[in-house]
TORTI-959495 format. One record per residue (C-alpha): residue number from 1; residue in one letter; x, z, y. Coordinates in pm, 1 decimal. Layout:
BEGIN
atom pos: NUM; code: A; east: X; up: Z; north: Y $
...
END
This chain:
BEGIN
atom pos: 1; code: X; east: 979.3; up: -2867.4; north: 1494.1 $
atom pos: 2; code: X; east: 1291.9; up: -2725.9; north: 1449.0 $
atom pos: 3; code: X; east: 1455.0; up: -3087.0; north: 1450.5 $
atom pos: 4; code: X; east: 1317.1; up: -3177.9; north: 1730.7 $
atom pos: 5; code: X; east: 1502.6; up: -2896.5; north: 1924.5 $
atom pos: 6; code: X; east: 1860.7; up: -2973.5; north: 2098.7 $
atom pos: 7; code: X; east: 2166.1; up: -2838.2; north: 1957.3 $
atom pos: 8; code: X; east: 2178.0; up: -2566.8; north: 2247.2 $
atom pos: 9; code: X; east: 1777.6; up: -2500.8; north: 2169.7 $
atom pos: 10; code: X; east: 1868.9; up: -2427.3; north: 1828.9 $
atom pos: 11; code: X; east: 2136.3; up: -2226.1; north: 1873.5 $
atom pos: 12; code: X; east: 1962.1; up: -2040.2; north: 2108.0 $
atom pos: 13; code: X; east: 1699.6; up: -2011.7; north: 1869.0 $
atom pos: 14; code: X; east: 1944.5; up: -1825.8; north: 1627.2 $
atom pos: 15; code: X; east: 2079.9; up: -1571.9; north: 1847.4 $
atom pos: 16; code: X; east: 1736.8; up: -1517.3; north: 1966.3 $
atom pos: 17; code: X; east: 1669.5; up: -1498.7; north: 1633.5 $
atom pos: 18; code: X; east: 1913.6; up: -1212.5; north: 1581.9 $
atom pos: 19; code: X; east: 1802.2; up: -1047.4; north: 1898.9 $
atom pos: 20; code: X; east: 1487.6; up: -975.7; north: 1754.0 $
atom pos: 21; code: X; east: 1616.6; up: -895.4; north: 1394.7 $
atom pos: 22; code: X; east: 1800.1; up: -606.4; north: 1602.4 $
atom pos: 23; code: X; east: 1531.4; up: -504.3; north: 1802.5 $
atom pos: 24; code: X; east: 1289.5; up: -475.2; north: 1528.4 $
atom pos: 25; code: X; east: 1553.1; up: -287.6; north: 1330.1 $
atom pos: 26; code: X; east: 1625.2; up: -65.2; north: 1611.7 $
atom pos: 27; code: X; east: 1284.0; up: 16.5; north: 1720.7 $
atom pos: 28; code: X; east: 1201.7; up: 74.9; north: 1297.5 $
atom pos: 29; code: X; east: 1491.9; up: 301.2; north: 1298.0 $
atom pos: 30; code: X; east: 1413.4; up: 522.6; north: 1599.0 $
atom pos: 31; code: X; east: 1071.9; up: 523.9; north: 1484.4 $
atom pos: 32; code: X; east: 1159.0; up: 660.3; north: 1122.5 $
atom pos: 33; code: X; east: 1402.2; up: 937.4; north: 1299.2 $
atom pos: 34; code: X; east: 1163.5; up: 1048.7; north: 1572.3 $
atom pos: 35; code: X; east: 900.1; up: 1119.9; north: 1219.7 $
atom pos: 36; code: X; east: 1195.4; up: 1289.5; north: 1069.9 $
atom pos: 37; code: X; east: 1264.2; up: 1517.2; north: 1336.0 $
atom pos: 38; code: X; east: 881.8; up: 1537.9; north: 1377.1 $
atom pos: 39; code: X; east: 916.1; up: 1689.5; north: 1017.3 $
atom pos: 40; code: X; east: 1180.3; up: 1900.7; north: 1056.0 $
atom pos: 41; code: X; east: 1043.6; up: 2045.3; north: 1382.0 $
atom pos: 42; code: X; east: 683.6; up: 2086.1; north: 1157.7 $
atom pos: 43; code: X; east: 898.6; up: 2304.0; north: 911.3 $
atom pos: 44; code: X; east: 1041.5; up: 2531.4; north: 1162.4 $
atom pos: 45; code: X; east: 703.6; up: 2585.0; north: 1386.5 $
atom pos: 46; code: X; east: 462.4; up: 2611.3; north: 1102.1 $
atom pos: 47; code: X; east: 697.7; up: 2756.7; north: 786.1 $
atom pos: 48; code: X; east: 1012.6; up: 2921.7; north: 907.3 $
atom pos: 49; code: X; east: 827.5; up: 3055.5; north: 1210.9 $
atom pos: 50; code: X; east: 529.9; up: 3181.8; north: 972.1 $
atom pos: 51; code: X; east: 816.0; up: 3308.9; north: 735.3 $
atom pos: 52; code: X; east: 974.0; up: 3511.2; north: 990.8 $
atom pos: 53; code: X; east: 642.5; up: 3688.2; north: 1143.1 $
atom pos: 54; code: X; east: 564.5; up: 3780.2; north: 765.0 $
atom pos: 55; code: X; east: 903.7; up: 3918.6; north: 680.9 $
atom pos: 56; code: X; east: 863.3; up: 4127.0; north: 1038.5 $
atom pos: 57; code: X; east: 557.5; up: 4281.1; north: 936.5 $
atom pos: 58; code: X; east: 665.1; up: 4359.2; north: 588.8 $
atom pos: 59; code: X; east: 985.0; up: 4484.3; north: 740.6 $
atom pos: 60; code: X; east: 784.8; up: 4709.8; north: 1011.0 $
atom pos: 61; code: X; east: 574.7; up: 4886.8; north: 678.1 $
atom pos: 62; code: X; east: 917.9; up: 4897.8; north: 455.9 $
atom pos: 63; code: X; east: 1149.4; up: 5026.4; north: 733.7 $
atom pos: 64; code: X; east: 951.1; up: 5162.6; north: 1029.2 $
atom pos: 65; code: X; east: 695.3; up: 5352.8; north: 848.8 $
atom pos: 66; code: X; east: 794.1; up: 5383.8; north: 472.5 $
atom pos: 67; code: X; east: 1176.8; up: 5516.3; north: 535.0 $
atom pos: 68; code: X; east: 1075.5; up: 5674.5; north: 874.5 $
atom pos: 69; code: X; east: 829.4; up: 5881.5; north: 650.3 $
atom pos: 70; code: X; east: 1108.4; up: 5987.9; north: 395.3 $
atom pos: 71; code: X; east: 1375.1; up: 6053.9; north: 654.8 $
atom pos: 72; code: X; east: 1067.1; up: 6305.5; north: 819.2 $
atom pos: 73; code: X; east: 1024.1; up: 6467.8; north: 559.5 $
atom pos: 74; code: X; east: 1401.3; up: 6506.7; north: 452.7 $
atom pos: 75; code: X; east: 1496.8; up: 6612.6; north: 841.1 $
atom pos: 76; code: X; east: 1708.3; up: 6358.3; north: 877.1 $
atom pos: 77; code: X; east: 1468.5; up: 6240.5; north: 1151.3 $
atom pos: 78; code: X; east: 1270.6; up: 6437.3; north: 1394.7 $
atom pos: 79; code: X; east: 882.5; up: 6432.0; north: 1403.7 $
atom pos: 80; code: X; east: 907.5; up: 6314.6; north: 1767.0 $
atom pos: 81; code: X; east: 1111.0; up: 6016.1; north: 1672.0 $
atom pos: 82; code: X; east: 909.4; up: 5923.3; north: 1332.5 $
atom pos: 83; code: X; east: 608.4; up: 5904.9; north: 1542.9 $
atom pos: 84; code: X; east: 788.8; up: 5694.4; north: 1805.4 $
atom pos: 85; code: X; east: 862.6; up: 5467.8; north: 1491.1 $
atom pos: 86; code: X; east: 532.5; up: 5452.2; north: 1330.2 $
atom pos: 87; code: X; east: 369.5; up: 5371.9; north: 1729.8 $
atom pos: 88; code: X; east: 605.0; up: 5118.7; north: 1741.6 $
atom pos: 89; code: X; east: 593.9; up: 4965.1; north: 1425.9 $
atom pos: 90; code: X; east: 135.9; up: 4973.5; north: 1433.2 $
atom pos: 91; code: X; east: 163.9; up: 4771.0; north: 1773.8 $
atom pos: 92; code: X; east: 457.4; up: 4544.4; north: 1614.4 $
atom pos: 93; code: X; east: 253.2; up: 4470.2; north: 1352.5 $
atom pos: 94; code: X; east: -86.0; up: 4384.8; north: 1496.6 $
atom pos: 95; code: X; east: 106.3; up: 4137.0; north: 1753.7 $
atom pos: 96; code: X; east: 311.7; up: 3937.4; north: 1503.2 $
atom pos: 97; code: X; east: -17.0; up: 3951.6; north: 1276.7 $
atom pos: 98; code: X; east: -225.3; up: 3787.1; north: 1580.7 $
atom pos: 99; code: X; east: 47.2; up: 3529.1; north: 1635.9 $
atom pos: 100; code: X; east: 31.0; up: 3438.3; north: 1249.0 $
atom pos: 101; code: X; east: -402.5; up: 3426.7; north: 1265.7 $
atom pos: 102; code: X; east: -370.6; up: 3200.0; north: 1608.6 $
atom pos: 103; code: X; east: -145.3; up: 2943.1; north: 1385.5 $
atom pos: 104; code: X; east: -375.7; up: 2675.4; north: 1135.4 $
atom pos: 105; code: X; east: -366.9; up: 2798.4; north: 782.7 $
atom pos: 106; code: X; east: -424.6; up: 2668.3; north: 452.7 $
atom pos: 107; code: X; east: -718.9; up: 2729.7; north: 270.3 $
atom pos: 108; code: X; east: -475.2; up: 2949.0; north: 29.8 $
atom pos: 109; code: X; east: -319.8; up: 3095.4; north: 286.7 $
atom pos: 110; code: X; east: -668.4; up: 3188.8; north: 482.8 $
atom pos: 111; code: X; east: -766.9; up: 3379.7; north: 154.0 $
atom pos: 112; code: X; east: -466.0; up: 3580.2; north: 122.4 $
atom pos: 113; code: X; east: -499.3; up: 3648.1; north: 537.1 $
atom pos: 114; code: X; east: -821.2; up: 3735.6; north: 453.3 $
atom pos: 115; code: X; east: -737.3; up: 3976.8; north: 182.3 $
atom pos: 116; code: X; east: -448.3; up: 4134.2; north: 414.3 $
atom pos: 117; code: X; east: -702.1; up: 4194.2; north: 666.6 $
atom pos: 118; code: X; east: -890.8; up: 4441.0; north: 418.1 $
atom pos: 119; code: X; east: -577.7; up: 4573.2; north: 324.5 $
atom pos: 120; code: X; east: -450.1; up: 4667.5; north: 628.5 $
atom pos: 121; code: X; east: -796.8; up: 4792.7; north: 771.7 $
atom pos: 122; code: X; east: -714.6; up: 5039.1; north: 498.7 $
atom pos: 123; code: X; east: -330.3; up: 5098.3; north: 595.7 $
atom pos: 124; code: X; east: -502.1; up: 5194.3; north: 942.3 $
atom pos: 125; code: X; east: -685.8; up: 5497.7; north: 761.7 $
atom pos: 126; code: X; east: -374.4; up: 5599.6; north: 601.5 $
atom pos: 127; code: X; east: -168.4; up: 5587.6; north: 914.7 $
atom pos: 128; code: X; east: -414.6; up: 5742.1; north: 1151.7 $
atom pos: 129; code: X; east: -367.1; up: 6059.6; north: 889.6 $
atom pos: 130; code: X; east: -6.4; up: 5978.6; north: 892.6 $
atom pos: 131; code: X; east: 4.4; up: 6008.3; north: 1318.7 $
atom pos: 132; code: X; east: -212.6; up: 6319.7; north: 1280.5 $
atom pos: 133; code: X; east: 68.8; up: 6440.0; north: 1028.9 $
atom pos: 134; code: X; east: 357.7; up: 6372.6; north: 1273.6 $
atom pos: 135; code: X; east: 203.8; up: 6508.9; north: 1552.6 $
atom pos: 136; code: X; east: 99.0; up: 6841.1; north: 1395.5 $
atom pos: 137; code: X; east: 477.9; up: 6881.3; north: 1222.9 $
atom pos: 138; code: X; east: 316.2; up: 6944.9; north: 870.9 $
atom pos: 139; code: X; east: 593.8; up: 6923.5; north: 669.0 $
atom pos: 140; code: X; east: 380.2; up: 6971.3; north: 342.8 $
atom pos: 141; code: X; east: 99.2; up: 6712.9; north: 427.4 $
atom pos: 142; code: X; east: 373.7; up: 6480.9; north: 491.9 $
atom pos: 143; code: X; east: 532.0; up: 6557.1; north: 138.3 $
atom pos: 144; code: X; east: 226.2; up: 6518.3; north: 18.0 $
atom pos: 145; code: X; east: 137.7; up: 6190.3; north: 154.1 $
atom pos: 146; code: X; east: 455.2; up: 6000.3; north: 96.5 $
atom pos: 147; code: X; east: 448.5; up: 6082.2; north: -341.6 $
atom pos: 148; code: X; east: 70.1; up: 6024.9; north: -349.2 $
atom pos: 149; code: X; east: -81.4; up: 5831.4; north: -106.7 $
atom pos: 150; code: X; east: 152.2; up: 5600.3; north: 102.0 $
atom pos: 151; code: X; east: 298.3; up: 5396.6; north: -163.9 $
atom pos: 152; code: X; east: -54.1; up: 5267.9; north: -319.9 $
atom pos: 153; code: X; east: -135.7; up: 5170.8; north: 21.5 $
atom pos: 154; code: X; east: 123.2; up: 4991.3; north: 158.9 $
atom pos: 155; code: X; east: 224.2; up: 4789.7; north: -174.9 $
atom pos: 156; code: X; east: -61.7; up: 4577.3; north: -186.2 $
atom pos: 157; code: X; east: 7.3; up: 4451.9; north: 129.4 $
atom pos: 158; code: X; east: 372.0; up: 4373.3; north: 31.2 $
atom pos: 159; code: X; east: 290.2; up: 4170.7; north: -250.9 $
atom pos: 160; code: X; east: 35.6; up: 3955.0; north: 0.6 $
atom pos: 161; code: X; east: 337.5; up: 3953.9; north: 203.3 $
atom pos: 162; code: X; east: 548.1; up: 3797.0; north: -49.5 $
atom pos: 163; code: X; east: 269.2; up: 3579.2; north: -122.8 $
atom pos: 164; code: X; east: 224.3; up: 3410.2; north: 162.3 $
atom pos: 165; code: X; east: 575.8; up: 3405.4; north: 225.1 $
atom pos: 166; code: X; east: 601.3; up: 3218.7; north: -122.4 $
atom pos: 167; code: X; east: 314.1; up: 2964.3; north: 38.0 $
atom pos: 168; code: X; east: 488.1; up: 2884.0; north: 377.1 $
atom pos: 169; code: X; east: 807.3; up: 2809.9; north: 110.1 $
atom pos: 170; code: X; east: 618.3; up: 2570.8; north: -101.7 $
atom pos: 171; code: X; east: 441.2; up: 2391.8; north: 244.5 $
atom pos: 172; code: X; east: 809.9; up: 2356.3; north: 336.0 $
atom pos: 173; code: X; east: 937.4; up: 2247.1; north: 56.5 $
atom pos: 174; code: X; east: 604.4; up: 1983.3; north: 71.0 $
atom pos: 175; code: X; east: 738.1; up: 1908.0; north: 450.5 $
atom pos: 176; code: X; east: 1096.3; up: 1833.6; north: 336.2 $
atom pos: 177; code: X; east: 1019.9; up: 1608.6; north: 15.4 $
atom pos: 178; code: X; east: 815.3; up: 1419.8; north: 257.3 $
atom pos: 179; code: X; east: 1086.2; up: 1345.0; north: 479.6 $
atom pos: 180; code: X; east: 1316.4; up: 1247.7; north: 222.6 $
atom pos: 181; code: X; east: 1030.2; up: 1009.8; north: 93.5 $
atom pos: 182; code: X; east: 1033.2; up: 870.0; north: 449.0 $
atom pos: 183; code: X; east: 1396.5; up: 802.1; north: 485.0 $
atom pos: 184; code: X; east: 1434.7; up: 657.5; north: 123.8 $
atom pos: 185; code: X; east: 1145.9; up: 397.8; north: 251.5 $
atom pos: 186; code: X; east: 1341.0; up: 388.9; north: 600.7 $
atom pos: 187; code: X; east: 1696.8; up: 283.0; north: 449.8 $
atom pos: 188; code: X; east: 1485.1; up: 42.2; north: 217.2 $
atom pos: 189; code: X; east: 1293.1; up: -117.1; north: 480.5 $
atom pos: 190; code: X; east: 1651.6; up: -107.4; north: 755.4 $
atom pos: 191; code: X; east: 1840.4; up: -280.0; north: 482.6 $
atom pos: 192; code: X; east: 1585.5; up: -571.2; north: 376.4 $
atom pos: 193; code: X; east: 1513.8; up: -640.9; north: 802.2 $
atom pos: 194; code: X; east: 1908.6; up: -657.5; north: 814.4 $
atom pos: 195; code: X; east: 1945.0; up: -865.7; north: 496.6 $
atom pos: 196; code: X; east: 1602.0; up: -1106.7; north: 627.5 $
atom pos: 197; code: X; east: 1765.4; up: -1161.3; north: 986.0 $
atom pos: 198; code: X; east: 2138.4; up: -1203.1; north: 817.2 $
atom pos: 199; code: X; east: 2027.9; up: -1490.8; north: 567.1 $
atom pos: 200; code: X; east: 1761.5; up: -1649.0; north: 766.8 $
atom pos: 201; code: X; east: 2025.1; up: -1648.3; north: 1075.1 $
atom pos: 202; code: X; east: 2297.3; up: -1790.3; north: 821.2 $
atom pos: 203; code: X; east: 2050.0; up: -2071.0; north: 688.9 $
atom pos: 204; code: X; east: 1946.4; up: -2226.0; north: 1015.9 $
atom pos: 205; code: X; east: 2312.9; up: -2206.0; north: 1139.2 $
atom pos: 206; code: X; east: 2467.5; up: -2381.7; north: 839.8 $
atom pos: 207; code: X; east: 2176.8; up: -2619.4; north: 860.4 $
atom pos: 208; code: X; east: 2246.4; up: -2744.1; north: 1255.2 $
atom pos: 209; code: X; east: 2617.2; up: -2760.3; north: 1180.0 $
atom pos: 210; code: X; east: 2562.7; up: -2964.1; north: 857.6 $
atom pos: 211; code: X; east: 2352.5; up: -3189.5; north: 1049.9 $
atom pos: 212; code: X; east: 2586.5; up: -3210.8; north: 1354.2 $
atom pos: 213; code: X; east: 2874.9; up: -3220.0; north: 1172.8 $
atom pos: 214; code: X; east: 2720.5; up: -3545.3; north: 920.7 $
atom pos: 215; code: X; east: 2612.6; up: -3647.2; north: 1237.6 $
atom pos: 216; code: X; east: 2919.9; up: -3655.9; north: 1386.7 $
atom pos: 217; code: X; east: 3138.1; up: -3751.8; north: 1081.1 $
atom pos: 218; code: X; east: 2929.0; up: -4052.2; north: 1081.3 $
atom pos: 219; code: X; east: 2933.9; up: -4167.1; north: 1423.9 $
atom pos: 220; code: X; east: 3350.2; up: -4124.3; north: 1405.2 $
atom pos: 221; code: X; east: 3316.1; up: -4411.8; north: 1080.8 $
atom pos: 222; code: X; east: 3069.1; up: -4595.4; north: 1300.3 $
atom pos: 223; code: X; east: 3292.5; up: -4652.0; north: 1656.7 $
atom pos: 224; code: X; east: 3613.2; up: -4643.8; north: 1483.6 $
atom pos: 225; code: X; east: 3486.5; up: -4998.5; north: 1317.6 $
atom pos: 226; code: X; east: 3314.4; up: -5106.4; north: 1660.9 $
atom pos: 227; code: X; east: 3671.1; up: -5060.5; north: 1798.8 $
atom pos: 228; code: X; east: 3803.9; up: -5287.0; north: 1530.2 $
atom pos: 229; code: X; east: 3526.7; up: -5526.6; north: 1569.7 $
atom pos: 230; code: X; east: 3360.8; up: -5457.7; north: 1245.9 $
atom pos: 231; code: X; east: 2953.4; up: -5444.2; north: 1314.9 $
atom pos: 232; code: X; east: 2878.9; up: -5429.2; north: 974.5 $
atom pos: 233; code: X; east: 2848.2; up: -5034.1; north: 892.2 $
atom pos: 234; code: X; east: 2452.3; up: -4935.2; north: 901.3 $
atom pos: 235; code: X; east: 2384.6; up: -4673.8; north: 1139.8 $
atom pos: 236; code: X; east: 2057.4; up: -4442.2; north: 1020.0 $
atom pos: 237; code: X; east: 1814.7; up: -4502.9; north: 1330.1 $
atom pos: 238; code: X; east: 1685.4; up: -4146.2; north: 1369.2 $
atom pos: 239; code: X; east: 1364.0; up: -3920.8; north: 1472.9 $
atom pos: 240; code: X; east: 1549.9; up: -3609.1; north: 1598.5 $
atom pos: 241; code: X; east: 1556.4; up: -3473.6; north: 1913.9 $
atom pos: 242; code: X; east: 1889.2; up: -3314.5; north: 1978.0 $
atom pos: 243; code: X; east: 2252.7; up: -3480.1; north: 2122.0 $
atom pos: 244; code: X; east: 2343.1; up: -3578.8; north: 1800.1 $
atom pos: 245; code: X; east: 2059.8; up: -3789.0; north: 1714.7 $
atom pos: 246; code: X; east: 2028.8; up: -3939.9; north: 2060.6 $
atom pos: 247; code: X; east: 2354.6; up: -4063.0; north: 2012.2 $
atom pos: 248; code: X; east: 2346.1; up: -4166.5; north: 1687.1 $
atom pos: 249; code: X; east: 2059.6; up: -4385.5; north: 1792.6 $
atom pos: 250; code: X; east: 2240.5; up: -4575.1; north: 2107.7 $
atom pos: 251; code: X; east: 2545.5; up: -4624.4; north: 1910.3 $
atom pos: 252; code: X; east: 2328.4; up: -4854.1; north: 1702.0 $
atom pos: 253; code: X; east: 2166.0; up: -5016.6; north: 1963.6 $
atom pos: 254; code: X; east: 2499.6; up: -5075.7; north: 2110.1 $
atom pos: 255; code: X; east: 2658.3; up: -5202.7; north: 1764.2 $
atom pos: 256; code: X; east: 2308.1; up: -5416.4; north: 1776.6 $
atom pos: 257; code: X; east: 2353.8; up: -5565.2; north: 2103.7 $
atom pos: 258; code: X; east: 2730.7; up: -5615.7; north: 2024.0 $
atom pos: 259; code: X; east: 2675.2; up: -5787.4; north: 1722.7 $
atom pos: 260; code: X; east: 2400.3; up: -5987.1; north: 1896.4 $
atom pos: 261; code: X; east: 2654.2; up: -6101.9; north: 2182.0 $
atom pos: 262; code: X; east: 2960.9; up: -6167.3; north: 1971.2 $
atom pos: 263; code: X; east: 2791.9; up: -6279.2; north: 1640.4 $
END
């Protein structure tokens, strides 16, 4: 087929040729970079996102309840403004904790949800005696609870914290190795399409300038002994379709006819 094409057909058919090695290398590209960015944008919605409404939460217990407590009870901070904090911090808490329930969790991660959900049912006790405490100004009961019973509840809920902190890390880290698998397949695949188009491209064009270049070499012999009256070189008759050939085959009809007339 191909030698049945013109010299400008096949030529065309190589830069077309090229044209699509590009496209197809430029549409597999932009493919494999919108699935990377897919990833990365996975990574921050579903981990760092998750990440940072955990580390709120656990900061609201640590910081907003825990050392508003102590600095209560030390004097460093008035009972009005502890139980501005500890308001604060319940209502902080429940909203990040709905935005974290609303997201799609792993099975792992809907067991240790689940078992933060008991745990801070229980907080809620402990911190509806802890209100009670701020708004009454018992310095004593507030002694009292921060030794003896604030610590065992709120721990507990830390370590889940961490926990599923530690899980959103590890779906990350899942996230990113398969992103790197992706563009170790991407710059494997990019660089066998450009290799493909380069050697198949390189092939057909040293093949039509071989052949118009015999083709040529040959007719050059061939009229340069016509011109001297020599009709005695054999001219190939040939089957293909492009300048070359055509002419090839008329300059041996012509050295034919020639040879005919003056022999």
């Amino acid at each position: 087929m191909f030698k049945n094409l013109s010299i400008a057909q096949r030529l065309f058919s190589i830069i077309a040729l090229l044209c699509a090695v590009t496209l197809a290398v430029a549409f597999y590209a932009w493919n494999a970079m919108h699935s990377l960015v897919t990833g990365v944008e996975l990574v921050y919605e579903d981990n760092v996102q998750h990440i940072n409404r955990m580390k709120r939460i656990g900061d609201f217990y640590a910081v907003n309840i825990v050392d508003t407590t102590h600095k209560v009870r030390n004097g460093s901070l008035s009972w009005e403004e502890g139980q501005k904090s500890l308001t604060s911090a319940r209502s902080e808490i429940k909203t990040k904790w709905a935005e974290v329930t609303n997201i799609e969790l792993s099975q792992h991660e809907k067991e240790l949800a689940a078992k933060l959900e008991t745990q801070f049912k229980v907080a809620e006790a402990s911190l509806d005696k802890l209100t009670t405490i701020l708004t009454t100004k018992d310095g004593e009961a507030i002694a009292t609870f921060a030794a003896q019973e604030m610590y065992p509840v709120i721990d507990p809920i830390s370590e889940n914290i961490s926990k599923f902190i530690d899980e959103q890390l590890e779906a990350a880290k899942q996230t990113y190795e398969t992103s790197e698998s992706l563009k170790s397949k991407s710059e494997k695949i990019f660089i066998t399409l450009v290799a493909s188009g380069m050697t198949i491209s390189l092939l057909l064009a040293f093949l039509v300038v071989r052949r118009v270049s015999a083709s040529m070499r040959l007719l050059s012999r061939a009229g340069s002994d016509i011109a001297k009256g020599d009709f005695t070189r054999e001219i190939p008759i040939t089957t293909g379709g492009d300048e070359a050939s055509l002419l090839q085959n008329t300059l041996r009809e012509m050295q034919q006819r020639l040879n005919g007339i003056i022999g």
